[in-house]
mmCIF file of the N, C-alpha and C atoms, coordinates in Angstrom:
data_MODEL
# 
_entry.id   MODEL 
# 
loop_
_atom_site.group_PDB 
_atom_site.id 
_atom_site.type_symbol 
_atom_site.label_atom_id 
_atom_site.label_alt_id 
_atom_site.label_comp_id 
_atom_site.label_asym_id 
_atom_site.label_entity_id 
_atom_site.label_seq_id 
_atom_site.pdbx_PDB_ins_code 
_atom_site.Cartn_x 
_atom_site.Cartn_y 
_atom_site.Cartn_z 
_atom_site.occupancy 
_atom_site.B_iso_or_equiv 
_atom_site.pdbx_formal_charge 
_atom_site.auth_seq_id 
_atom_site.auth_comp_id 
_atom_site.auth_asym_id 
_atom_site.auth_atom_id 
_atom_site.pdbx_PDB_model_num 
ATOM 1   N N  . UNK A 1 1  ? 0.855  -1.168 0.000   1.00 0.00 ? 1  UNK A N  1 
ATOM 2   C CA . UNK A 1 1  ? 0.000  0.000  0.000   1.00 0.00 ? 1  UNK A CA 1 
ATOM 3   C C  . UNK A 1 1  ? 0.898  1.227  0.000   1.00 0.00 ? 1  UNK A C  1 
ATOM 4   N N  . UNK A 1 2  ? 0.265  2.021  -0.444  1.00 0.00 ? 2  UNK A N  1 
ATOM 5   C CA . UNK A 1 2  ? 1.485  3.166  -0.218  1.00 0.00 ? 2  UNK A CA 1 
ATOM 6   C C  . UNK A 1 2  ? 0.162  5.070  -0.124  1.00 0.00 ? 2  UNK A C  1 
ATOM 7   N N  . UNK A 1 3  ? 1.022  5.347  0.364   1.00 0.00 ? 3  UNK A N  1 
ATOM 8   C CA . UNK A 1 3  ? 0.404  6.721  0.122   1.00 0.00 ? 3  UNK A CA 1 
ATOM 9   C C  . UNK A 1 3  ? 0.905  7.889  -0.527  1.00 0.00 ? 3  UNK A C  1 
ATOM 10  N N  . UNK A 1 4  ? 0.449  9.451  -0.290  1.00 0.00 ? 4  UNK A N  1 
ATOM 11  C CA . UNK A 1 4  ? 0.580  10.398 -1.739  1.00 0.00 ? 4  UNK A CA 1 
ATOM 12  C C  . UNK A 1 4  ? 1.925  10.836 -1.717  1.00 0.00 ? 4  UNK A C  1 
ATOM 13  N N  . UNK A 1 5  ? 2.748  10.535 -0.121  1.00 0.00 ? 5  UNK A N  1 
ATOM 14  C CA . UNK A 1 5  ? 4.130  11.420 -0.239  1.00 0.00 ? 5  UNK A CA 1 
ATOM 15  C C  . UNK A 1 5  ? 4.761  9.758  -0.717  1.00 0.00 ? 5  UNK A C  1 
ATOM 16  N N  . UNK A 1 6  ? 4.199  8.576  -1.018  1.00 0.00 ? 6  UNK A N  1 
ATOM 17  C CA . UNK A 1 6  ? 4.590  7.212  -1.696  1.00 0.00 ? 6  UNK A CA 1 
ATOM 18  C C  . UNK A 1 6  ? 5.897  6.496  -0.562  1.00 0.00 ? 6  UNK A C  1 
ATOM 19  N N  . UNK A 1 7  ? 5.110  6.619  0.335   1.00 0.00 ? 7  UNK A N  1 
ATOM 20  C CA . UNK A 1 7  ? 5.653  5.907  1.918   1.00 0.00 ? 7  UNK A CA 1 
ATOM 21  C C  . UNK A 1 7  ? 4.744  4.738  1.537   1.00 0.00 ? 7  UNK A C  1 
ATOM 22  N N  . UNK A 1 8  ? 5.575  3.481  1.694   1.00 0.00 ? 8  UNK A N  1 
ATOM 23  C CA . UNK A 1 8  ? 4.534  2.131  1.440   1.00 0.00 ? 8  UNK A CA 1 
ATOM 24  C C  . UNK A 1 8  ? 4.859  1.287  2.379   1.00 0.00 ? 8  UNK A C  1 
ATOM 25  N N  . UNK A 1 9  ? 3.666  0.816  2.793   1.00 0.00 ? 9  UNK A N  1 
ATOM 26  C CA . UNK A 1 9  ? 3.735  -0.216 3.935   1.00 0.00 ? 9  UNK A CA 1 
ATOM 27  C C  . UNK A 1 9  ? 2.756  -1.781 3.457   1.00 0.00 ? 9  UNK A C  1 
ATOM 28  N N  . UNK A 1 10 ? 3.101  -2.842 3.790   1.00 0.00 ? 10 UNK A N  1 
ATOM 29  C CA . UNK A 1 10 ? 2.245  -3.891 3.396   1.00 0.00 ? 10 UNK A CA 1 
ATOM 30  C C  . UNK A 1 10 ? 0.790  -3.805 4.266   1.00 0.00 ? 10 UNK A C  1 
ATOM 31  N N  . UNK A 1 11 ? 0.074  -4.390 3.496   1.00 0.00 ? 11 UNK A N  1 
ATOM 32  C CA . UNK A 1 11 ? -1.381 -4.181 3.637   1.00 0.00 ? 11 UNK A CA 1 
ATOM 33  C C  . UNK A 1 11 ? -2.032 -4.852 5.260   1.00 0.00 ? 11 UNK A C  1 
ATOM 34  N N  . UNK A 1 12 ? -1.215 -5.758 5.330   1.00 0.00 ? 12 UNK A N  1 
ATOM 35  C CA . UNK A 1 12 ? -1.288 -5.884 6.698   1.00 0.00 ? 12 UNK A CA 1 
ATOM 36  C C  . UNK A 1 12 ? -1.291 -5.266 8.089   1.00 0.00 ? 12 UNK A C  1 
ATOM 37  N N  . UNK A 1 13 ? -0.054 -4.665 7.615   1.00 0.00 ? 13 UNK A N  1 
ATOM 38  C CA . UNK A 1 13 ? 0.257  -3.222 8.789   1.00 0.00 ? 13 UNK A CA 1 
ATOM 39  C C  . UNK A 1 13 ? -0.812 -2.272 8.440   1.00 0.00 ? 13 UNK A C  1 
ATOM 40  N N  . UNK A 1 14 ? -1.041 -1.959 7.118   1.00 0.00 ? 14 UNK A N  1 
ATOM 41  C CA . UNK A 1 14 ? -2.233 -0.663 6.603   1.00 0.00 ? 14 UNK A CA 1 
ATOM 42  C C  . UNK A 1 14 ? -3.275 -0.756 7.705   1.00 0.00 ? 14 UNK A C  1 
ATOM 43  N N  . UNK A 1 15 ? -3.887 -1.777 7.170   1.00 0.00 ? 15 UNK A N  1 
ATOM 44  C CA . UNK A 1 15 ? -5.157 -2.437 8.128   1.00 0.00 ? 15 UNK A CA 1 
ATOM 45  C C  . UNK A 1 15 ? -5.343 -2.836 9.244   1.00 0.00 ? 15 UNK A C  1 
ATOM 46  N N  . UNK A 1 16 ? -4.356 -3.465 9.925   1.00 0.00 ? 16 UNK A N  1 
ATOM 47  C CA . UNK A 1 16 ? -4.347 -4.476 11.275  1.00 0.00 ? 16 UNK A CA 1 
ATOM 48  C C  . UNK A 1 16 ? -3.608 -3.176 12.093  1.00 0.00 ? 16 UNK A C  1 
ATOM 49  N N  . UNK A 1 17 ? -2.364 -2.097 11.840  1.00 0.00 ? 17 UNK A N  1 
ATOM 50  C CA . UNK A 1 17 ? -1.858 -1.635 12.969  1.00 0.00 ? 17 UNK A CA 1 
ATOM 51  C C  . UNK A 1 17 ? -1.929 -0.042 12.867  1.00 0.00 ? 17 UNK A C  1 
ATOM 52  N N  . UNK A 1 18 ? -2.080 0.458  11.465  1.00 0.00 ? 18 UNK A N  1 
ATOM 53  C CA . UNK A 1 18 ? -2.091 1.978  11.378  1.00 0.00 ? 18 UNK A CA 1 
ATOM 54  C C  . UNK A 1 18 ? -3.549 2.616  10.803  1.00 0.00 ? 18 UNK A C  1 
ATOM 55  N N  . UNK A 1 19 ? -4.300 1.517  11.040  1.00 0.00 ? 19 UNK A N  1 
ATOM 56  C CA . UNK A 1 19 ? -5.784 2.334  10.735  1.00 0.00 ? 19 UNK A CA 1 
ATOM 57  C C  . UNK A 1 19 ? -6.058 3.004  9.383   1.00 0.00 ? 19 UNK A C  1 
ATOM 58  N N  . UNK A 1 20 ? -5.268 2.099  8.509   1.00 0.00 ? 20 UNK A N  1 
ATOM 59  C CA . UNK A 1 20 ? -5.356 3.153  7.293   1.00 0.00 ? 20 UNK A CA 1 
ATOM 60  C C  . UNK A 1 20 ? -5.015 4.664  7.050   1.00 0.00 ? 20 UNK A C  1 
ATOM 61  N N  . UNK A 1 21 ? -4.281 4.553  8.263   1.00 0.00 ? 21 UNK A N  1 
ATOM 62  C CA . UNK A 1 21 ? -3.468 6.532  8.020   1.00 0.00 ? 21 UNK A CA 1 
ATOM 63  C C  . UNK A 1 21 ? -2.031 5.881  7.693   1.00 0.00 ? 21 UNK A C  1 
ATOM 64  N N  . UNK A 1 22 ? -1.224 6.476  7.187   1.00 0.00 ? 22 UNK A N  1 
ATOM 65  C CA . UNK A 1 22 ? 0.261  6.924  6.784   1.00 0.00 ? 22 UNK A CA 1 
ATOM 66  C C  . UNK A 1 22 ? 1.127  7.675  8.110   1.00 0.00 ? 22 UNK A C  1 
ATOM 67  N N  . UNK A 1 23 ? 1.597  6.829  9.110   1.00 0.00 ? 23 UNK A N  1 
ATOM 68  C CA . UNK A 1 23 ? 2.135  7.162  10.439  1.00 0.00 ? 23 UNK A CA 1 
ATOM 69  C C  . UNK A 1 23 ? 3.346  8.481  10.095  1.00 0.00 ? 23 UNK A C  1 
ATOM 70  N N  . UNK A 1 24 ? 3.745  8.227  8.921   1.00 0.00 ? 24 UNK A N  1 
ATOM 71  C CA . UNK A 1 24 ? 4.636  9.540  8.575   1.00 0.00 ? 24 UNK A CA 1 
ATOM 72  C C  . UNK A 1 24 ? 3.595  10.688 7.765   1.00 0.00 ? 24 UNK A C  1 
ATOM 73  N N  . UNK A 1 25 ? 2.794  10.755 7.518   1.00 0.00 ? 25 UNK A N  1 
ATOM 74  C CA . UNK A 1 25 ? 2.251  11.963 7.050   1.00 0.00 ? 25 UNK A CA 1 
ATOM 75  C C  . UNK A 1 25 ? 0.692  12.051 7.131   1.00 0.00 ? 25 UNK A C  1 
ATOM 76  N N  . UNK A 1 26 ? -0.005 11.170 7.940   1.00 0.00 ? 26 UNK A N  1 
ATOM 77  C CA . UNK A 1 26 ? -1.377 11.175 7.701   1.00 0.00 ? 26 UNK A CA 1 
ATOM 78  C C  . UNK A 1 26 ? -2.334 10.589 7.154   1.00 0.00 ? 26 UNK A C  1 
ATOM 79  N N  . UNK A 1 27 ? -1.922 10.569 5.863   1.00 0.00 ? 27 UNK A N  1 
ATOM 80  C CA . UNK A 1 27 ? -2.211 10.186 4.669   1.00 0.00 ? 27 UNK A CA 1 
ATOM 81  C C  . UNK A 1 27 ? -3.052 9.008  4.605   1.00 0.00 ? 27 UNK A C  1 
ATOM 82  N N  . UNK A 1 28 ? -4.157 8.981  3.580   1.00 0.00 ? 28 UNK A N  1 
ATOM 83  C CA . UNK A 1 28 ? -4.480 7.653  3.340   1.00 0.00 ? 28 UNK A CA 1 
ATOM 84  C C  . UNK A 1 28 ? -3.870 6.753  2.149   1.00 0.00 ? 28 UNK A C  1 
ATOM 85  N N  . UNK A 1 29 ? -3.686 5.140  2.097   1.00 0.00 ? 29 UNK A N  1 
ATOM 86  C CA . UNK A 1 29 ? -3.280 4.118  1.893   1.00 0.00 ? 29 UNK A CA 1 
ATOM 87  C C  . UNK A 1 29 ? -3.972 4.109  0.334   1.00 0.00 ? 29 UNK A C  1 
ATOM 88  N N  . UNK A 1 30 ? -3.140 3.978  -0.799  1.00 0.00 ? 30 UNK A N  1 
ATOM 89  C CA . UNK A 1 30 ? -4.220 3.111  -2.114  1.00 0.00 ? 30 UNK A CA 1 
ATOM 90  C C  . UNK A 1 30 ? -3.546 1.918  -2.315  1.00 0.00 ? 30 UNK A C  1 
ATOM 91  N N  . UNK A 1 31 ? -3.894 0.759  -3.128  1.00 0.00 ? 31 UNK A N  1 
ATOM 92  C CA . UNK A 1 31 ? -3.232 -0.239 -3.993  1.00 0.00 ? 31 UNK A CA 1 
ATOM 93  C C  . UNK A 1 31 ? -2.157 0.591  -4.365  1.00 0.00 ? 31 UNK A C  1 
ATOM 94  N N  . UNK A 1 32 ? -0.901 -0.214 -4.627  1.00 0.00 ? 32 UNK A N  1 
ATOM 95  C CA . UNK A 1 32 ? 0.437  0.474  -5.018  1.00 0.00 ? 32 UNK A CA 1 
ATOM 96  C C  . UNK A 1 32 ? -0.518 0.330  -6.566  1.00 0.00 ? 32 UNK A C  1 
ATOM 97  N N  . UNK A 1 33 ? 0.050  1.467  -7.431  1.00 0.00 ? 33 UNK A N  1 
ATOM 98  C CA . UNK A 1 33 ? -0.146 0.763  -8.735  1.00 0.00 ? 33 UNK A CA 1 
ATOM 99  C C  . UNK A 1 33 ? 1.108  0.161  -9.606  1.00 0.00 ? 33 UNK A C  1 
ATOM 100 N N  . UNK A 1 34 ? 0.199  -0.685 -10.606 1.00 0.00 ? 34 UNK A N  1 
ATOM 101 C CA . UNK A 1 34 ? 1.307  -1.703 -11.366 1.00 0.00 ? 34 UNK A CA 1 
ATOM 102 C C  . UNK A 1 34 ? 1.662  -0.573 -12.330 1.00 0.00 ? 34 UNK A C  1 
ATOM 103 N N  . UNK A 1 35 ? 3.425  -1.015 -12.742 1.00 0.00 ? 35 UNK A N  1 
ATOM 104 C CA . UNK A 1 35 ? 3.352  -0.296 -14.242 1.00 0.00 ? 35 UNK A CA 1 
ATOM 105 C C  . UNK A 1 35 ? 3.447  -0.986 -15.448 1.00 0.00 ? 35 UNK A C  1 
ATOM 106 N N  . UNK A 1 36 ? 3.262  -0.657 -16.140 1.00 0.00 ? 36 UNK A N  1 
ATOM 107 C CA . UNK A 1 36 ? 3.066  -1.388 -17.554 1.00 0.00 ? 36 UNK A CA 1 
ATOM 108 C C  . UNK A 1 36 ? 4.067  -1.866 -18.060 1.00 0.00 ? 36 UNK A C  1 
ATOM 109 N N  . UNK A 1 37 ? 4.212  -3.438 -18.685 1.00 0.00 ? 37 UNK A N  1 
ATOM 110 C CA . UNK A 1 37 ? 5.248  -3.929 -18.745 1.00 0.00 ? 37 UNK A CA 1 
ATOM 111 C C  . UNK A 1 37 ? 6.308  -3.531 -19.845 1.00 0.00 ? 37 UNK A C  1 
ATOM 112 N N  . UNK A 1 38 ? 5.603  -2.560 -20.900 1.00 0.00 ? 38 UNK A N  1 
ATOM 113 C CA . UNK A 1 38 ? 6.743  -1.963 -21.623 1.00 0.00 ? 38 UNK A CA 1 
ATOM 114 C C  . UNK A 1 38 ? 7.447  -0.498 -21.030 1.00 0.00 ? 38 UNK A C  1 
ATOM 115 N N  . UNK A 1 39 ? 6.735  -0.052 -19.679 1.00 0.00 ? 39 UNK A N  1 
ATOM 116 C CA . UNK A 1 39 ? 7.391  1.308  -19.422 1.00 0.00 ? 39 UNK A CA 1 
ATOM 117 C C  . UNK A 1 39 ? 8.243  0.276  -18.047 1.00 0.00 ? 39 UNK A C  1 
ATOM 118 N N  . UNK A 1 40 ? 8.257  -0.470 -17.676 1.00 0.00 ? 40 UNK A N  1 
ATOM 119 C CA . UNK A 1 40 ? 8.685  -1.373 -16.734 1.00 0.00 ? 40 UNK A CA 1 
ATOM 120 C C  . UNK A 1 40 ? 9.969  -1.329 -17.433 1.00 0.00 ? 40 UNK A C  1 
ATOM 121 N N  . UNK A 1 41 ? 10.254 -1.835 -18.379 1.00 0.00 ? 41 UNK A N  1 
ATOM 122 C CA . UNK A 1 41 ? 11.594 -2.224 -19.161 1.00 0.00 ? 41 UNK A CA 1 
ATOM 123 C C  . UNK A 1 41 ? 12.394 -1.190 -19.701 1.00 0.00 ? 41 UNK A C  1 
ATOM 124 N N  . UNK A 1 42 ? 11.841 0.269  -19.619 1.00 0.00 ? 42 UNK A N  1 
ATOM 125 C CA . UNK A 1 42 ? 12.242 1.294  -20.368 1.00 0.00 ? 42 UNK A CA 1 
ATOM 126 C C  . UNK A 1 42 ? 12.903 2.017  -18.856 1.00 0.00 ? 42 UNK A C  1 
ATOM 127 N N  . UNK A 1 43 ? 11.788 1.730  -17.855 1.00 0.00 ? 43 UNK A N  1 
ATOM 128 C CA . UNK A 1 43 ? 12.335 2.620  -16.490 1.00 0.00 ? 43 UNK A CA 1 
ATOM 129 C C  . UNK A 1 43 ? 11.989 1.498  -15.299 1.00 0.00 ? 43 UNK A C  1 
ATOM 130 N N  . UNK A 1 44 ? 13.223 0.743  -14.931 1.00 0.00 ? 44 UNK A N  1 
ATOM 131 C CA . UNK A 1 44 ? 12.795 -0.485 -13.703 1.00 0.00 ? 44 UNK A CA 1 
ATOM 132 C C  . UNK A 1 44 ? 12.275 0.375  -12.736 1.00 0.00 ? 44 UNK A C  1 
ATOM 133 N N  . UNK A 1 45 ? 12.113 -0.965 -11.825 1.00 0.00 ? 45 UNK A N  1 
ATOM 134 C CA . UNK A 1 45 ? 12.180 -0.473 -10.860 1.00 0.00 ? 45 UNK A CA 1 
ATOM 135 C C  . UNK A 1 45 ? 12.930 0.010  -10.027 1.00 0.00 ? 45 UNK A C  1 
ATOM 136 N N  . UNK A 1 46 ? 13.494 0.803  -8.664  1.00 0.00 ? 46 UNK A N  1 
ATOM 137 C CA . UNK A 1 46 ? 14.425 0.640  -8.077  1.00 0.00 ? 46 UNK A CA 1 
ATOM 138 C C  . UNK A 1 46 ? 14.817 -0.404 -7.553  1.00 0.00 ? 46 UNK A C  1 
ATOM 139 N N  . UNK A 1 47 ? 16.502 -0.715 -7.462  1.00 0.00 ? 47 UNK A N  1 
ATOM 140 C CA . UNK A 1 47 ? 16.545 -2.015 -6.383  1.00 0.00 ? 47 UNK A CA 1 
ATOM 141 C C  . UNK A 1 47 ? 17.078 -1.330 -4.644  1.00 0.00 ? 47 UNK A C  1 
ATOM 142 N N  . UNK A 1 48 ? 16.639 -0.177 -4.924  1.00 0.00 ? 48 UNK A N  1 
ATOM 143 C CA . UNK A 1 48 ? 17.262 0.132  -3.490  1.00 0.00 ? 48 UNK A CA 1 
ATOM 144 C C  . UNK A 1 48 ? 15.992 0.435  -2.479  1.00 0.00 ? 48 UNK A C  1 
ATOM 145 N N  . UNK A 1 49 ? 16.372 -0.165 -1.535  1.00 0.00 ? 49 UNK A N  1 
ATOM 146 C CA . UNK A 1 49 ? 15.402 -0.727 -0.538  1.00 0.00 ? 49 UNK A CA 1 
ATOM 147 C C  . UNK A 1 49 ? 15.234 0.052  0.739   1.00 0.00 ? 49 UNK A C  1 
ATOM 148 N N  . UNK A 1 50 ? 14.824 0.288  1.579   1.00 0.00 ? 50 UNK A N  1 
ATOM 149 C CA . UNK A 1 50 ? 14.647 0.972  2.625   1.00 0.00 ? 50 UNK A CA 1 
ATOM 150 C C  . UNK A 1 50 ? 14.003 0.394  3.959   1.00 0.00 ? 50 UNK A C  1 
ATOM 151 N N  . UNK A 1 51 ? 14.410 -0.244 4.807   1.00 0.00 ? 51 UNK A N  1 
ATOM 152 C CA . UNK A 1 51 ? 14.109 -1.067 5.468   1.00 0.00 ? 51 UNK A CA 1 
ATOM 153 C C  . UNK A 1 51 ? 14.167 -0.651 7.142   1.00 0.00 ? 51 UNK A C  1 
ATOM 154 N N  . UNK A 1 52 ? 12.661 -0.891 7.686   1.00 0.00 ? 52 UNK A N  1 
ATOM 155 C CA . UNK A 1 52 ? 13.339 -0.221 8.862   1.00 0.00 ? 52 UNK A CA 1 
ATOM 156 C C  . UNK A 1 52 ? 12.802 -2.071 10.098  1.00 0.00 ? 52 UNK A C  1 
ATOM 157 N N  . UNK A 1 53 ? 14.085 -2.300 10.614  1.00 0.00 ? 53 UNK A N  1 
ATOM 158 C CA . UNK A 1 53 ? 13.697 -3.538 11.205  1.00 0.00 ? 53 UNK A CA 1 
ATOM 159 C C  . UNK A 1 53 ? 13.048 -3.425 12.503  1.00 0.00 ? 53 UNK A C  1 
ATOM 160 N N  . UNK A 1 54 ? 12.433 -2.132 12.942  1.00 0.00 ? 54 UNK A N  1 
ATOM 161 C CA . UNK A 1 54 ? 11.037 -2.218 13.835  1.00 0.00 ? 54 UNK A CA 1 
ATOM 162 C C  . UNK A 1 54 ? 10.163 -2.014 13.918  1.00 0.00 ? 54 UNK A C  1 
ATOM 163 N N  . UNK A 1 55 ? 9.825  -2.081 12.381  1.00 0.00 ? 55 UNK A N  1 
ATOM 164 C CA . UNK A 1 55 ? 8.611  -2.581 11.739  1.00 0.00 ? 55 UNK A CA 1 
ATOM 165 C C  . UNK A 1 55 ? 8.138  -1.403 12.130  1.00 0.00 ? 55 UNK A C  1 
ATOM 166 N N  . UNK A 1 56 ? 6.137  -0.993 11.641  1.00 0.00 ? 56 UNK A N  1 
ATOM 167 C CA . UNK A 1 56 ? 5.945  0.072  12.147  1.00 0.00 ? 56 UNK A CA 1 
ATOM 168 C C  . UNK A 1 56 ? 5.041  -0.416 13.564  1.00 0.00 ? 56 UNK A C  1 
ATOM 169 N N  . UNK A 1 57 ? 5.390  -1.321 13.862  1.00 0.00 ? 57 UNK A N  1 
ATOM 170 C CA . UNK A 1 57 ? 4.598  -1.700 15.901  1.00 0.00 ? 57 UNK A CA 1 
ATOM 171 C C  . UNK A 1 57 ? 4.863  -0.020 16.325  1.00 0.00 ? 57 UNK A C  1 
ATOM 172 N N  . UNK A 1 58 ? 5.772  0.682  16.312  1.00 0.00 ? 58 UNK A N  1 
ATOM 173 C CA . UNK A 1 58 ? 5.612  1.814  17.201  1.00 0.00 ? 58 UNK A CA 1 
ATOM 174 C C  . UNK A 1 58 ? 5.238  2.731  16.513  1.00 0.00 ? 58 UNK A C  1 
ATOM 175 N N  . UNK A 1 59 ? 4.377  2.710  15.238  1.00 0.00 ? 59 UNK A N  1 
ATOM 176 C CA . UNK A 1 59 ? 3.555  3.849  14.897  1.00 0.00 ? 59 UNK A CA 1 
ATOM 177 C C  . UNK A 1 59 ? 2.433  4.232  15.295  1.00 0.00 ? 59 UNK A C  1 
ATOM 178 N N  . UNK A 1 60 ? 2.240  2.205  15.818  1.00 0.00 ? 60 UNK A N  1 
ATOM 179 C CA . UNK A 1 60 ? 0.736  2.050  15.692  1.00 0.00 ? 60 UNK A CA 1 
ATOM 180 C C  . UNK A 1 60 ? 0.744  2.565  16.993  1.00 0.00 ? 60 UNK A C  1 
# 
């Protein structure tokens, strides 16, 4: 899921721990969207990752 400043969290946390707000900005949650598999190949994705290992338990 991600929201408008595109902070993404899995749908689990969305629902089960942050109430559908965005703990960094408020925000509400959409489906990430897909991109199309010929603009996919023209512009990947990133592989750089951002990982925070305590989860967001202390947002909620």
């Amino acid at each position: 899921m991600i929201c408008t400043f595109e902070c993404t969290f899995c749908r689990d946390c969305v629902e089960t721990r942050l109430g559908g707000r965005c703990p960094n900005c408020g925000g509400e949650f959409v489906r990430r969207p897909v991109r199309p598999p010929a603009l996919l190949a023209k512009y990947p994705a990133s592989i750089a990752r951002v990982f925070k290992p305590q989860g967001c338990a202390a947002a909620g």
